[in-house]
C-alpha positions, 0 to 999 in steps of 0.5 A: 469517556469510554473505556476499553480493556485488554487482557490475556491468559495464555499468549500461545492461544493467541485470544484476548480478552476485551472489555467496553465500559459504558458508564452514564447510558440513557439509552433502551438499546445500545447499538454496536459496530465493529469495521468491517474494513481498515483505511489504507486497504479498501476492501472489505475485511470482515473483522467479525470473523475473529470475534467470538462470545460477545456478551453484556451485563449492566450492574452485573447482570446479564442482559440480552445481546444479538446480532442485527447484521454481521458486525453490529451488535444489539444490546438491550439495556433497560435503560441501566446507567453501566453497560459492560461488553466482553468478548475474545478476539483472536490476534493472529495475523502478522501482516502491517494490518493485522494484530498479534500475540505471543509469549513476547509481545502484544501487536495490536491494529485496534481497528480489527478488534475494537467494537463502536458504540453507535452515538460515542463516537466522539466520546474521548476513550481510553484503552487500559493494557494488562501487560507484563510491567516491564513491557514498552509500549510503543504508539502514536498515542499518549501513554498516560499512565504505565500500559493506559492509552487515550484517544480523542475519540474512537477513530483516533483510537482505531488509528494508532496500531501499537507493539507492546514487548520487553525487546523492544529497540527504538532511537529518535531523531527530529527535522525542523522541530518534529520528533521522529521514532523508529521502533524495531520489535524482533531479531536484527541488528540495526546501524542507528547512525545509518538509519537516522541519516536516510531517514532524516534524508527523505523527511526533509524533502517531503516537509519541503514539498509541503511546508509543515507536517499534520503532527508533531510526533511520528512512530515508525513501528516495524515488526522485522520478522525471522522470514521473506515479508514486506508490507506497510500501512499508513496512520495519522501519527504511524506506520506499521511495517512488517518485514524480513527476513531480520538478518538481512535488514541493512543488506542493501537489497532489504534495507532499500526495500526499508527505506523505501517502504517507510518513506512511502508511508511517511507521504501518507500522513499527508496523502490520505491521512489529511489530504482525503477524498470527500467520499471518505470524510468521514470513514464509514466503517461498516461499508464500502467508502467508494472513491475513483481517485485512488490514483491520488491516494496511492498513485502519487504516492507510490511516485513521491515514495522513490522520488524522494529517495532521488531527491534526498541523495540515497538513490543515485540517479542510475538506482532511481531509474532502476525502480522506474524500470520495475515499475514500467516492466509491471505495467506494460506485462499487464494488457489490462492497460488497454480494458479499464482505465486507472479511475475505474480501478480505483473504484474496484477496489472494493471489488477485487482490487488486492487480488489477481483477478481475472486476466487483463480485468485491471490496471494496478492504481499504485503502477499506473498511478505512479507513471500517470503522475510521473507523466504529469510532474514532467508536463507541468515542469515543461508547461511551466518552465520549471516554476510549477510541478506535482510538488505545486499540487500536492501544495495545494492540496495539502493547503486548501484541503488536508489542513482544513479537513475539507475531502477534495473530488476527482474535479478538485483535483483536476481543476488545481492542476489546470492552475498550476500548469496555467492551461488546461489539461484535460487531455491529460485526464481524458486520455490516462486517467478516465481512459485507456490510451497508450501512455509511451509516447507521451512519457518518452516526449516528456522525459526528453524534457529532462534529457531522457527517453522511454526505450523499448526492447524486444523481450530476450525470453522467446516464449514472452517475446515471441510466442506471448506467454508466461511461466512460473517454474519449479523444481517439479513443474513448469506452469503457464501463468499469462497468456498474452491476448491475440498471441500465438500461445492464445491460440493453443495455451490455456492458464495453468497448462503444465509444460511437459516436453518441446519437441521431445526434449523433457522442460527442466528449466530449459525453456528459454535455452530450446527456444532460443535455438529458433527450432522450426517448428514448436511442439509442446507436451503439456498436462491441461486438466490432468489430461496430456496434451500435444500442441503447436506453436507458431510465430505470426512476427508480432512482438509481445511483453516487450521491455521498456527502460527510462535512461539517459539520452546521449543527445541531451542538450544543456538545457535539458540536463539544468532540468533534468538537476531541477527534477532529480536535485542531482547532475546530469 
């Protein structure tokens, strides 16, 4: 076994203390590796970089340790039976992957701090905590003494975060025989009763998609934080969800963003945790794992996290649509829609996929993601008459892959759904997964299905709409952020241009209002690179950044509204 060990000194430094225990060691030099990155977020992290005095002793002396690459540590043993490592790591990150210390709790992902020893790493370990005695401690682990973890081995260590307090707040609730908990750390005041209600809700639809649950107890870990967050990150037996500001929890606009965001990570224990792509099973920590089928891993997910908040009653029908609107106004103000298809973008993930990027490059595999397999739930329904849908494939999934800890590919994946839909879909695949077509007819001729439609809308902001540009504004500037391709705005914009004057009226928040007026002519004063500037706009009748929304056809048949019941569980 392997023993790790934490401890601290002074909370408001933020560093800890950590000790491995290598006992029984046969081996002239010992090899150490810390994650570069953390499942659930897929790229790389360099977790090193808050590491610091990595030393070794074995029987109390000092032997020699160094690095070999930036995270993987060299330690030469002479062949002495115990090795002892220490080193600080600096928790100050307060974000669903991160870890933190303070005079009132310990938050730990032990993946950001806890080193590998190369050839262990299937040894059981055990993690020992040095915390205040009347601190809870809660884990997706087994506490098996008083603050003492243990894992089976070091990616089951890795993967259970935990939260250590005296201010903890938890309440409990089980659906078909599995333990649920729901663990609050900081300022709010929580409606249990509510809470247990919509949680309960969305579990039962997901154990009913998929039949059973990889775990028998699951830990809801929530940092509920004094200020505007909102983050969550999927484990086998956990999530970690950060989020605030803590007054407004049960407000219906953060307890929606709650509720959603747990139910989103709760489909992860299946999707991903289990059900996992073959490139990354096993984890290689110490590199990028490159996979295309992030449309899997995070699209379907995306999807399902809403969709079940339909099927469980806690979003009417008119709220579910309201969140495929937001999902439908992200994806179609982004043209990289039309540059890289959804399977390369999950590849470039391990690029520059959590951040913007450069204009139009990408297309977001948890947008697109979720309309592609909107797309597709409706399409199997269609194809099948409603005996099969995207609940058939994850099924499946889950049931020849996920349980037997077998990794699927990107032509298992579209081979289960020629199955299902008892044809073929290759199309489907060309078309919107490995390419760039355009997805709206297809999605409106699949809504009509469900009695529905996909309508699009000029955009009401004359600057979006018919000029093809976008701004962010505050108290002390107006900033163009987007500029849409081929647009008038292309033709005189440029990123960052900070608008100043039209037609010698000073911007103060009334760009839209002066615009609306339809003035003749469009003369903007603009600062480019601390320069002024004086350009002109003028309108080619093209439409940009139009609006598109998912609603009710007032045509619908009967037998479209029997499926649109069969889709959502709700009438017509």
């Amino acid at each position: 076994m392997i023993h790790y060990s934490i401890s601290y000194s002074n909370p408001l430094t933020h560093f800890l203390n950590i000790t491995i225990s290598i006992t029984n060691n046969q081996q002239q030099e010992l090899y150490l590796q810390l994650p570069a990155w953390r499942p659930g977020r897929y790229e790389l992290q360099h977790f090193a970089q808050k590491l610091s005095a990595v030393t070794a002793t074995a029987n109390g002396a000092s032997i020699a340790t160094g690095k070999v690459t930036k995270d993987r540590w060299r330690v030469e043993t002479g062949g002495a039976d115990t090795i002892e490592i220490k080193y600080s790591f600096f928790a100050r990150q307060m974000d669903a992957g991160g870890s933190w210390l303070d005079e009132e709790q310990l938050y730990l992902n032990p993946i950001n701090c806890l080193i590998a020893v190369e050839g262990s790493e299937q040894e059981a370990c055990q993690l020992k905590l040095y915390l205040p005695e009347e601190w809870q401690l809660a884990c997706g682990l087994p506490e098996t003494e008083k603050h003492t973890l243990e894992a089976a081995n070091y990616d089951a260590l890795v993967d259970s975060p935990f939260i250590a307090s005296g201010s903890l707040q938890k309440t409990t609730f089980e659906v078909n025989g599995i333990t649920f908990h729901i663990w609050l750390q900081g300022d709010c005041q929580p409606d249990w009763e509510r809470l247990r209600k919509d949680f309960e809700g969305y579990t039962k639809e997901q154990l009913e998609v998929f039949g059973d649950f990889p775990v028998q107890e699951y830990h809801y870990l929530n940092e509920i934080l004094p200020y505007r967050f909102f983050h969550g990150v999927e484990h086998s037996h956990s999530t970690v969800i950060t989020l605030g500001p803590g007054e407004l929890l049960m407000q219906p606009s953060l307890y929606k963003e709650f509720v959603g965001v747990s139910s989103h990570e709760l489909f992860h224990t299946w999707n991903i945790k289990k059900i996992r792509p073959k490139e990354m099973l096993p984890y290689n920590f110490a590199q990028e794992n490159y996979f295309k089928t992030g449309y899997v891993a995070e699209g379907v997910t995306t999807y399902y996290g809403d969709y079940m908040l339909a099927r469980s009653g806690f979003f009417t029908a008119d709220a579910y649509f309201e969140e495929l609107n937001k999902n439908l106004q992200r994806y179609f103000a982004d043209y990289s829609r039309h540059n890289l298809s959804v399977a390369d973008s999950s590849f470039d993930l391990w690029l520059d996929g959590y951040k913007p990027g450069i204009p139009d490059r990408k297309v977001s595999i948890y947008i697109k993601g979720a309309l592609t397999v909107l797309l597709l739930d409706l399409q199997l329904r269609k194809a099948t008459d409603n005996k099969a849908s995207m609940d058939t494939v994850m099924r499946y999934l889950w049931e020849r892959f996920g349980k037997k800890d077998i990794g699927y590919t990107e032509q298992d994946y579209a081979q289960l759904v020629d199955e299902v839909a008892g044809q073929s879909f290759q199309t489907y695949f060309n078309d919107f997964i490995n390419s760039t077509a355009p997805i709206e007819q297809p999605l409106d001729e699949a809504l009509r299905f469900v009695g529905c439609m996909l309508k699009e809308e000029q955009n009401p902001l004359q600057h979006e709409g018919t000029y093809g540009f976008k701004v962010s504004s505050s108290d002390t500037s107006i900033k163009v952020t987007a500029i849409a391709p081929d647009s008038p705005a292309s033709e005189v914009l440029s990123i960052d241009d900070e608008l100043v004057a039209l037609n010698g009226r000073k911007l103060e928040n009334n760009l839209q209002q002066l615009l609306a007026l339809e003035p003749e002519e469009v003369e903007l004063v603009l600062f480019r690179e601390k320069q002024l500037r004086v350009v002109r706009l003028e309108q080619n009748g093209k439409a940009y950044y139009s609006m598109y929304t998912i609603e009710k056809r007032a045509d619908a048949t009967e037998a479209e509204k029997q499926n649109f019941k069969l889709w959502l569980k709700q009438e017509f």
